[in-house]
N, C-alpha and C positions, 0 to 999 in steps of 0.2 A: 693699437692693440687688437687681438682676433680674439673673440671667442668664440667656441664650438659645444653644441650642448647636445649630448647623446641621449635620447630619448625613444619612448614608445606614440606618444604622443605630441610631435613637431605643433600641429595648428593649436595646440591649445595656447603657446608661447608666441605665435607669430605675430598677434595683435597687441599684445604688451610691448614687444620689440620694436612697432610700427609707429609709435604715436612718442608725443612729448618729450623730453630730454634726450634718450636713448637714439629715438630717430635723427632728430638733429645730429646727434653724434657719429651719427653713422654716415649721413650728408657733407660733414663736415671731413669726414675721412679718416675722423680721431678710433676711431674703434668700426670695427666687423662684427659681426654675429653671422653666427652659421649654422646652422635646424641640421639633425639627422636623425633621418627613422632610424632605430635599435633593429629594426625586424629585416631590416636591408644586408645586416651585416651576421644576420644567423644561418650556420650550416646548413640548415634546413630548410627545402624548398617548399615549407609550407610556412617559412618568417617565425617558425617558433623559438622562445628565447628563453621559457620557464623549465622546469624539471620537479620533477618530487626530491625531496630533500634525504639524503643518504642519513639514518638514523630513525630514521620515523619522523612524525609535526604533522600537525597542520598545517594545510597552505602549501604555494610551489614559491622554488627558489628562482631565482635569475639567473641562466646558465652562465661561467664566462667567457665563450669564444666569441657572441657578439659584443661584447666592450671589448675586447683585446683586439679581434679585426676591425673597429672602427679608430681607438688610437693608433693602430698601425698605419690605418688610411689614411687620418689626420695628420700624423706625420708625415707622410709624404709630400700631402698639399704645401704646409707650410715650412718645408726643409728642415724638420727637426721636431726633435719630439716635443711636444708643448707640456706645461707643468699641468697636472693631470690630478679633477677630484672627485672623489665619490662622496656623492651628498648623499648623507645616513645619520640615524637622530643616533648613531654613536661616537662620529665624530668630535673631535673637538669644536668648542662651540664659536662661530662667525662673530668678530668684533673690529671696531675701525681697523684698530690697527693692523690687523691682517688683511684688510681690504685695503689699507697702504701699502703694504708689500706685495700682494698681489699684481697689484700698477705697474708694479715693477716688470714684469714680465709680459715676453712678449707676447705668446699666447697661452691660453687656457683654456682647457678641455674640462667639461663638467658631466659628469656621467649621473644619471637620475635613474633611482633601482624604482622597483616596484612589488609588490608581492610581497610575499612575507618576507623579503631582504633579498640580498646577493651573494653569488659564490664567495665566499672569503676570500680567494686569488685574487677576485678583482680589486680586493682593499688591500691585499698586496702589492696589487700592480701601482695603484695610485700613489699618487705622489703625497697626498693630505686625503683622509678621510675628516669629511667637514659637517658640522651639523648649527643648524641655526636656529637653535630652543631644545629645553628639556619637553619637550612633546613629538606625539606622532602624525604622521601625513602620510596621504594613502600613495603619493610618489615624491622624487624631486625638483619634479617643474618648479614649484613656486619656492621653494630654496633656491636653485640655480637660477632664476629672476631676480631674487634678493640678492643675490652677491655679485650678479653681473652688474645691477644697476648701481649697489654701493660701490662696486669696484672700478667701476668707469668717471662716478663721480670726482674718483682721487684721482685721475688724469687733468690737467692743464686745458682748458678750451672746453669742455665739458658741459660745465653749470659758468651761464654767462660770467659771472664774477666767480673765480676760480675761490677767492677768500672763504665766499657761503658756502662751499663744502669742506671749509679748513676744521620605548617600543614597549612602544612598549618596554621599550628599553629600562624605564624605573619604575614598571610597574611591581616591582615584588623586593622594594629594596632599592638599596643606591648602584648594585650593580648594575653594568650596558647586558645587554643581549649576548648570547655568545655566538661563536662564530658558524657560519651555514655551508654546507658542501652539497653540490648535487654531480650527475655526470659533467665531464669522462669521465673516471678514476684516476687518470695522469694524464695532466694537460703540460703543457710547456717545461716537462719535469720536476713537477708539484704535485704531488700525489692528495689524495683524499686522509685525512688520518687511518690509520686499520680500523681502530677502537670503534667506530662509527660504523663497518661493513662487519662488525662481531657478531652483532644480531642479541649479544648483552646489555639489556636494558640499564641495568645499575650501571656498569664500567661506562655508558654514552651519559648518562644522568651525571659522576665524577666527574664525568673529563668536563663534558659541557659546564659543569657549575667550575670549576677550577681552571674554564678558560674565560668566563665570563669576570670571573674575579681579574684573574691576569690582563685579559682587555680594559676594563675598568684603571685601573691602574696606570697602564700606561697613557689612556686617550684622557681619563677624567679625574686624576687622583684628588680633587675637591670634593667629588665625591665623597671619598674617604677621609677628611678632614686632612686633606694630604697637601703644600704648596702645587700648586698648579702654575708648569714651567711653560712662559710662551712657544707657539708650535713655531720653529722655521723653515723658510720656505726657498 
């Protein structure tokens, strides 16, 4: 099994990947790991990947054409597009079991924001937006660590005796965050909402509070007192 972890940050992840279980696994030939700077894959020949966020905020967004030009690259490596996640505390929240299905595939791409979040395209593009706790972390290196190493566990050959491994988001309320735009304005035929280039404070205040309801809903409706439906993958 491959994994591919798109980041800003490669070395911080290299030494956790290098040592105990994980390494073996990788000597053994059960699993890959594969580091990529984020900054390699942005338009811009000064490696820049953030933007100021269309509406106003604090904080810069994560453009998305460097995720999108590194899945496409990773794609090519391994002859097909691999299942693809954006680790974000608004994801759905990481549990064995989806770490069992995970195994299932062959490979996986994990994409680690930073900043005050990601273009929302990009959590369209993915395949799973994934989160591992109701809290915040200042990127997703140490999520995408956590899910690579539980997801490698539920591989065969792994853990010597395969049996032994048999945002601010709620801070105002049980809603997620709501969703972030920054440039282009139309990327791969995904435009920016208007409402957001209105320059109407109130009409960006609605929409944003009634998409964070709407996201809420579909990634965490426990939130809500709501059955929470396994994600598949």
């Amino acid at each position: 099994m491959r994994f591919d972890i798109v980041t800003l940050y490669p070395e911080m992840l290299r030494p956790f990947f290098s040592q105990g279980v994980l390494l073996g696994a990788q000597e053994k030939g059960l699993i890959e790991i594969q580091l990529h700077d984020l900054r390699v894959f942005s338009p811009d020949p000064r490696g820049i990947v953030d933007d100021r966020p269309f509406g106003g905020g604090a904080g810069m967004v994560m453009r998305p054409e460097p995720f999108f030009r590194a899945v496409d690259a990773i794609s090519q490596e391994v002859g097909g597009r691999p299942f693809v996640i954006l680790l974000s505390a608004q994801g759905v929240r990481f549990e064995q079991g989806l770490a069992k299905r995970l195994a299932r595939h062959r490979a996986v791409t994990l994409l680690c924001g930073r900043y005050e979040g990601v273009d929302e395209r990009v959590a369209g593009m993915a395949d799973l937006e994934l989160s591992i706790g109701d809290y915040v972390l200042a990127g997703g290196e140490l999520p995408a660590a956590v899910v690579v190493e539980a997801t490698a566990r539920m591989i065969p050959g792994v853990v010597g005796r395969h049996a032994s491994a048999a945002t601010d988001s709620f801070y105002q309320g049980p809603q997620l965050g709501f969703p972030q735009y920054t440039r282009p304005r139309t990327f791969r035929g995904m435009r920016v909402p208007e409402v957001l280039l209105s320059g109407d404070h109130e009409r960006i205040r609605r929409f944003r509070m009634r998409e964070a309801w709407r996201k809420t809903l579909r990634h965490r409706p426990d939130l809500l007192g709501l059955r929470l439906e396994a994600p598949t993958t």
